[in-house]
PyMOL CGO cylinders between C-alpha atoms (Angstrom):
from pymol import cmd
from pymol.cgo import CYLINDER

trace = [
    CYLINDER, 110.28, 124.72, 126.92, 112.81, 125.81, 124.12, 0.3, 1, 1, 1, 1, 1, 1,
    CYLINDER, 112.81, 125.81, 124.12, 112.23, 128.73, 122.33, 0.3, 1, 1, 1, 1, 1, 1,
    CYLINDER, 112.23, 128.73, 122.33, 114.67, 130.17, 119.15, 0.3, 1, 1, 1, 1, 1, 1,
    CYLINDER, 114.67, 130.17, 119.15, 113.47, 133.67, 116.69, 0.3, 1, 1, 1, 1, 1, 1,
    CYLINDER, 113.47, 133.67, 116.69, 115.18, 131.52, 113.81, 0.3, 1, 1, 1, 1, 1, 1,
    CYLINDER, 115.18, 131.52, 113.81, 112.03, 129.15, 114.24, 0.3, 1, 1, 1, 1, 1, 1,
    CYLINDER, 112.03, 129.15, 114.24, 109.54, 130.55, 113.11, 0.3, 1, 1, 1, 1, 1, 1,
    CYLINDER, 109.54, 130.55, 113.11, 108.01, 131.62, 117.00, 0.3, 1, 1, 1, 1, 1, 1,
    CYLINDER, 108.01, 131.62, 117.00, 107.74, 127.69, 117.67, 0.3, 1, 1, 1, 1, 1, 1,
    CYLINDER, 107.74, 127.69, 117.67, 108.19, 126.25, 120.75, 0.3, 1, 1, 1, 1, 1, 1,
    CYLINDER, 108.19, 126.25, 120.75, 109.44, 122.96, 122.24, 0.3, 1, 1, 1, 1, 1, 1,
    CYLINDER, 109.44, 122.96, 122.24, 108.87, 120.80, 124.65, 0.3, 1, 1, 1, 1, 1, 1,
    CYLINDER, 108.87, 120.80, 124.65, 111.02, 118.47, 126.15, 0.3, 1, 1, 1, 1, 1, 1,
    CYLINDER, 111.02, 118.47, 126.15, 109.58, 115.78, 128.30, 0.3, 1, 1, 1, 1, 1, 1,
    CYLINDER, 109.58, 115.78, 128.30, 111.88, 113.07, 129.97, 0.3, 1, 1, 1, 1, 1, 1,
    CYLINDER, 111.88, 113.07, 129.97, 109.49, 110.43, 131.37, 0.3, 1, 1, 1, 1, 1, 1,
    CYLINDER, 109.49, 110.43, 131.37, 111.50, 106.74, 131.49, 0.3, 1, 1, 1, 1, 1, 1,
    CYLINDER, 111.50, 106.74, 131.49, 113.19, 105.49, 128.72, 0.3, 1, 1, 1, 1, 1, 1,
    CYLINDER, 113.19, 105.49, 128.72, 111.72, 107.93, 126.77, 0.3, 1, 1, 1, 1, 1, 1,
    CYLINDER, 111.72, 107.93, 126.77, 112.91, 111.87, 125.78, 0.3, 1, 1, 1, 1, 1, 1,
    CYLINDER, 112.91, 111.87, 125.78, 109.72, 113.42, 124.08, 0.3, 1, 1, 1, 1, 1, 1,
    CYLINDER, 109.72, 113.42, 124.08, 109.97, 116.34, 121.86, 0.3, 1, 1, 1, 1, 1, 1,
    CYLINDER, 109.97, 116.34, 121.86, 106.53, 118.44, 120.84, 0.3, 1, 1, 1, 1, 1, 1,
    CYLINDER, 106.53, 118.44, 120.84, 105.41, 121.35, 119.54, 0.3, 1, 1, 1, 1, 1, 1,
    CYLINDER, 105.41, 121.35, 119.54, 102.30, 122.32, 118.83, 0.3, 1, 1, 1, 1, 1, 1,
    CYLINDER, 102.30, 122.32, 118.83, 101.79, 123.72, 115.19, 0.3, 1, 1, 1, 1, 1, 1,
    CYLINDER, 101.79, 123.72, 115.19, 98.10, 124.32, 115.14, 0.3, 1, 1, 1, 1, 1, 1,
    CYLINDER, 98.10, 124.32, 115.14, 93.84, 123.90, 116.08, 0.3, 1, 1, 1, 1, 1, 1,
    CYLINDER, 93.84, 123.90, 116.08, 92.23, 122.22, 112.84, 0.3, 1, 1, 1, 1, 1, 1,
    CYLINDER, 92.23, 122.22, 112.84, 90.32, 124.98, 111.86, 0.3, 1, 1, 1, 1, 1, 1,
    CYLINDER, 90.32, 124.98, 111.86, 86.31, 123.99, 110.39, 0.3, 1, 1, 1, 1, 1, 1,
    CYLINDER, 86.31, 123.99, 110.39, 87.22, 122.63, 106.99, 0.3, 1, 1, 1, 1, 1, 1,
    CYLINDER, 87.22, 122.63, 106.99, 85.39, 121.10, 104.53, 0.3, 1, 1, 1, 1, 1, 1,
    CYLINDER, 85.39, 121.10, 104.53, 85.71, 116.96, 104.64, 0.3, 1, 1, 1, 1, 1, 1,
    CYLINDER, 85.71, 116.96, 104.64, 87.66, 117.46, 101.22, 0.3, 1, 1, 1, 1, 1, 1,
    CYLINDER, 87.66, 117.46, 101.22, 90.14, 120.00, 102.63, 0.3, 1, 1, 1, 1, 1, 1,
    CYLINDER, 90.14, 120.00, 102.63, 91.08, 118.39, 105.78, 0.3, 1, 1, 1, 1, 1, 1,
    CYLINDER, 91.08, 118.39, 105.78, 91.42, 114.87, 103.83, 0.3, 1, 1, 1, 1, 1, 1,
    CYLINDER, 91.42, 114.87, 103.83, 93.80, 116.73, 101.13, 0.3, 1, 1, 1, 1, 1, 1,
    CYLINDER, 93.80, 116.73, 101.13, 96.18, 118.69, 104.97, 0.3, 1, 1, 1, 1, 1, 1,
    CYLINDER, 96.18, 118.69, 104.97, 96.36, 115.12, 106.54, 0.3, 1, 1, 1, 1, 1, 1,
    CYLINDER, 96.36, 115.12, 106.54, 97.54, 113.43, 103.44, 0.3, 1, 1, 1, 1, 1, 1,
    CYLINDER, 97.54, 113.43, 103.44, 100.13, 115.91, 103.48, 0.3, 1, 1, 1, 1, 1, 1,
    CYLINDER, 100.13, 115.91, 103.48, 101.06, 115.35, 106.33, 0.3, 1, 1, 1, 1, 1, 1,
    CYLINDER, 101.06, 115.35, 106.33, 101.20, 111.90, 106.34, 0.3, 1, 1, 1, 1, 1, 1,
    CYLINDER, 101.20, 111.90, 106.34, 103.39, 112.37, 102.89, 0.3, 1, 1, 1, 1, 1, 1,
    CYLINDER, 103.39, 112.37, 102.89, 105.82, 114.26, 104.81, 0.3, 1, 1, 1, 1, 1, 1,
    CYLINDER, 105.82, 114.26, 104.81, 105.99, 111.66, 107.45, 0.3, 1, 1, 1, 1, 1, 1,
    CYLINDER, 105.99, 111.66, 107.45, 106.96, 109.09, 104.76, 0.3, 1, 1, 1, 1, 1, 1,
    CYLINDER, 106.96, 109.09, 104.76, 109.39, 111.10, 102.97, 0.3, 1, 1, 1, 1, 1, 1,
    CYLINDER, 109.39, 111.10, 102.97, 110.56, 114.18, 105.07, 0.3, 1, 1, 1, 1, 1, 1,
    CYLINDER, 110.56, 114.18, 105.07, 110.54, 113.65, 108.73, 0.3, 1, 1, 1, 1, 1, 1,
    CYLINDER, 110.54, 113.65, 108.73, 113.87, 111.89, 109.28, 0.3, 1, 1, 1, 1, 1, 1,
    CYLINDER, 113.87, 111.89, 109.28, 112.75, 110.37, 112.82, 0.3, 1, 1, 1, 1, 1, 1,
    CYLINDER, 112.75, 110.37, 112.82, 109.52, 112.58, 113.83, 0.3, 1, 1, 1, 1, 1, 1,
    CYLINDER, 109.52, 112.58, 113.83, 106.40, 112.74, 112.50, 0.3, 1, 1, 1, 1, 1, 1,
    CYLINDER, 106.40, 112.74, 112.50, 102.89, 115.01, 112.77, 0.3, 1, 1, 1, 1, 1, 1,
    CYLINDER, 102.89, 115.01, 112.77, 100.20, 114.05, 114.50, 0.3, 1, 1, 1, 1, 1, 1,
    CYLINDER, 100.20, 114.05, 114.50, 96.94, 115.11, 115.92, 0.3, 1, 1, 1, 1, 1, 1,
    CYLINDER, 96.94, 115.11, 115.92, 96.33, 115.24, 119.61, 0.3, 1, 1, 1, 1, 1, 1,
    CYLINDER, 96.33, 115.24, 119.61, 92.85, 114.85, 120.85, 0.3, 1, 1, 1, 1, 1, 1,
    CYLINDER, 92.85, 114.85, 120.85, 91.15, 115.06, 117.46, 0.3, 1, 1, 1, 1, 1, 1,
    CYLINDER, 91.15, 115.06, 117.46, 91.73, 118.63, 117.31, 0.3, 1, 1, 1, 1, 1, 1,
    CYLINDER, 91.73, 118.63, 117.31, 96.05, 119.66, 117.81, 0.3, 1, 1, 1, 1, 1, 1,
    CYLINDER, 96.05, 119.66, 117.81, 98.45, 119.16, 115.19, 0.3, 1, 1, 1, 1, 1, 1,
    CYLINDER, 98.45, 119.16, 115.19, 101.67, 118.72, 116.44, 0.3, 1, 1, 1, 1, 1, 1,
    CYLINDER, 101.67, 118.72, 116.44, 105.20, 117.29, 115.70, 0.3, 1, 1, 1, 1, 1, 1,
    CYLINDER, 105.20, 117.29, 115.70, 106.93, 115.26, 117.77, 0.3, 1, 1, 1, 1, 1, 1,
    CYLINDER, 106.93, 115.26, 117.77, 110.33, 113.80, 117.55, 0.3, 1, 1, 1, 1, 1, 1,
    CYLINDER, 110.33, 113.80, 117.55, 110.87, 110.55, 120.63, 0.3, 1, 1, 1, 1, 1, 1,
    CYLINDER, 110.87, 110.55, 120.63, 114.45, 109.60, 121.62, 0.3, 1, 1, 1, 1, 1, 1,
    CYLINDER, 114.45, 109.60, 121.62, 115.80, 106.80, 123.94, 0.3, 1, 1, 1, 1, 1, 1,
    CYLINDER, 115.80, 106.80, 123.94, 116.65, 108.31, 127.02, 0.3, 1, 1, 1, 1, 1, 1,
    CYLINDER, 116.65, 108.31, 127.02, 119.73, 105.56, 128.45, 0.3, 1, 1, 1, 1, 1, 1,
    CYLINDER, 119.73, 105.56, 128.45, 121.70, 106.44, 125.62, 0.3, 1, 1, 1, 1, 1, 1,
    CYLINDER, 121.70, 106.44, 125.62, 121.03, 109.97, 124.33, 0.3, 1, 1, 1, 1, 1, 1,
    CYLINDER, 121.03, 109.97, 124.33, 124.02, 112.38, 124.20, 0.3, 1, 1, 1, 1, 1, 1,
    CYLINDER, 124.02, 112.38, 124.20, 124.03, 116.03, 123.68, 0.3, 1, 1, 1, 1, 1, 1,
    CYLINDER, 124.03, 116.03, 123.68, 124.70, 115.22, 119.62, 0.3, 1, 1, 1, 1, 1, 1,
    CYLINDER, 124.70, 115.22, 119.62, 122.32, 113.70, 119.62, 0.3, 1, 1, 1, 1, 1, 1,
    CYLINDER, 122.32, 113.70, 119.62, 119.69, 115.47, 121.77, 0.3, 1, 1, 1, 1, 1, 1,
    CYLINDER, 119.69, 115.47, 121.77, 120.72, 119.22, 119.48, 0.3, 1, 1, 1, 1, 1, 1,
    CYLINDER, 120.72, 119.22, 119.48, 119.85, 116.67, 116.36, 0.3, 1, 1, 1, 1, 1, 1,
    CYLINDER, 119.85, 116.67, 116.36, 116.92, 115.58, 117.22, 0.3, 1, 1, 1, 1, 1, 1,
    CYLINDER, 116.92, 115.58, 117.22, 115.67, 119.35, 117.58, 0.3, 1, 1, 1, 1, 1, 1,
    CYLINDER, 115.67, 119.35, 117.58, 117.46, 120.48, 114.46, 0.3, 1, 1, 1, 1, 1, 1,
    CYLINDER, 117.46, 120.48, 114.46, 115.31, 117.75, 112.79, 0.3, 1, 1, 1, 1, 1, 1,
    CYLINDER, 115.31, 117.75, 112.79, 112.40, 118.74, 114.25, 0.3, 1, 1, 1, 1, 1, 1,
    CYLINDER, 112.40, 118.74, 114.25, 112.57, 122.40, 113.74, 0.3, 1, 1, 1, 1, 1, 1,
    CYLINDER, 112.57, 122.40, 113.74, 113.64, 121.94, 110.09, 0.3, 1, 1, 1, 1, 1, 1,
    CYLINDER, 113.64, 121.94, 110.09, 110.65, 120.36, 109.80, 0.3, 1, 1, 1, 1, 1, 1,
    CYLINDER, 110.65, 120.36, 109.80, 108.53, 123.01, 111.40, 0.3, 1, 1, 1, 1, 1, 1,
    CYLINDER, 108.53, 123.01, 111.40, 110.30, 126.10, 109.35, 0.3, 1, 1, 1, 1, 1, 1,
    CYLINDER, 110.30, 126.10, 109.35, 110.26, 124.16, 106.08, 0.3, 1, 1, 1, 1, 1, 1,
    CYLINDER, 110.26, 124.16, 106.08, 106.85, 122.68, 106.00, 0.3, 1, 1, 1, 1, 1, 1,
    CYLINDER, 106.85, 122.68, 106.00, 104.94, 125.68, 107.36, 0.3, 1, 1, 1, 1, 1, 1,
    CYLINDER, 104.94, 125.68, 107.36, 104.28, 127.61, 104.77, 0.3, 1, 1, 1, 1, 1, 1,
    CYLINDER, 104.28, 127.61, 104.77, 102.95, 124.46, 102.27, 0.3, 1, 1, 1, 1, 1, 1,
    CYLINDER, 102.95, 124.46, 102.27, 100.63, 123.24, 105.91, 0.3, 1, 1, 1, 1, 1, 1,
    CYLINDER, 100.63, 123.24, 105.91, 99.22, 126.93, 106.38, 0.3, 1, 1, 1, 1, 1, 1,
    CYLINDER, 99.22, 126.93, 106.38, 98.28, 127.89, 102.96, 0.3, 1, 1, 1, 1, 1, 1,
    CYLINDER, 98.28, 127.89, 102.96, 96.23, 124.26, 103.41, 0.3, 1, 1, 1, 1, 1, 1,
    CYLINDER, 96.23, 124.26, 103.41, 94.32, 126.29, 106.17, 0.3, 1, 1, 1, 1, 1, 1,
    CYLINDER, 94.32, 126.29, 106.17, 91.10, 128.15, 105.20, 0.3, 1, 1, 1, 1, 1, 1,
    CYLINDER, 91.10, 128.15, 105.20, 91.35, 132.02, 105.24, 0.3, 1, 1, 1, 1, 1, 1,
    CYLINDER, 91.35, 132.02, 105.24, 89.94, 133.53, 108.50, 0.3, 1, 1, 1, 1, 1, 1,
    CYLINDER, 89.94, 133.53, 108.50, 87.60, 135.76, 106.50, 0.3, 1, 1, 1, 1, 1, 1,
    CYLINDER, 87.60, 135.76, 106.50, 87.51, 139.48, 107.94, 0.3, 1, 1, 1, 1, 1, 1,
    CYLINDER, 87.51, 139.48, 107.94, 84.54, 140.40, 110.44, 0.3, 1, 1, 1, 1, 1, 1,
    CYLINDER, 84.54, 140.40, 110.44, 82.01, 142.79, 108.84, 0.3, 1, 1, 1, 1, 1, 1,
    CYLINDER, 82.01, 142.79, 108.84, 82.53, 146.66, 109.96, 0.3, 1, 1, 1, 1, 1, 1,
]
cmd.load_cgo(trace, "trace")
């Protein structure tokens, strides 16, 4: 698990399970949304898979998780190229969060 203050309190993880070096990090629970609301976040998302993530992309993990995830041949992965793959990813993160969380409902207050 990688952790950095200059990202926003995200964390990594790196999983290395043959060929494959698996980078995740879980951004958020879909909150209860109205059908419109959540159509209008995962269009954005998606959007920001086609034009944004340079080799990542967000997804949502048993119907519930968003995450973003960034995959990497293992065999030939160097350092460069491992510290690019999580500069991509947590550019992402830092970047998009604000747009993705005002998406969110408002947790409304509990009554006094």
């Amino acid at each position: 698990v990688l952790r950095d203050p200059d990202w926003d309190g995200a964390q990594i993880v790196v999983q290395h399970t043959e060929p494959l070096v698996v980078f995740r990090c879980k951004l958020f629970d879909l909150p209860a949304m109205a059908p419109t609301q959540e159509v209008h976040l995962l269009r954005h998302l998606m959007r920001l898979n086609a034009t944004e993530m340079l080799q990542g992309a967000y997804a949502i993990e048993n119907g519930q998780t968003v995450v973003a995830v960034e995959v990497m041949q293992a065999e030939s992965l160097d350092e460069n190229e491992f510290v690019a793959a999580l500069d991509s990813l947590t550019l992402a993160i830092v970047e998009h969060k604000d747009d993705v969380m005002a998406m969110l409902p408002q947790a409304t207050p509990a009554a006094a």
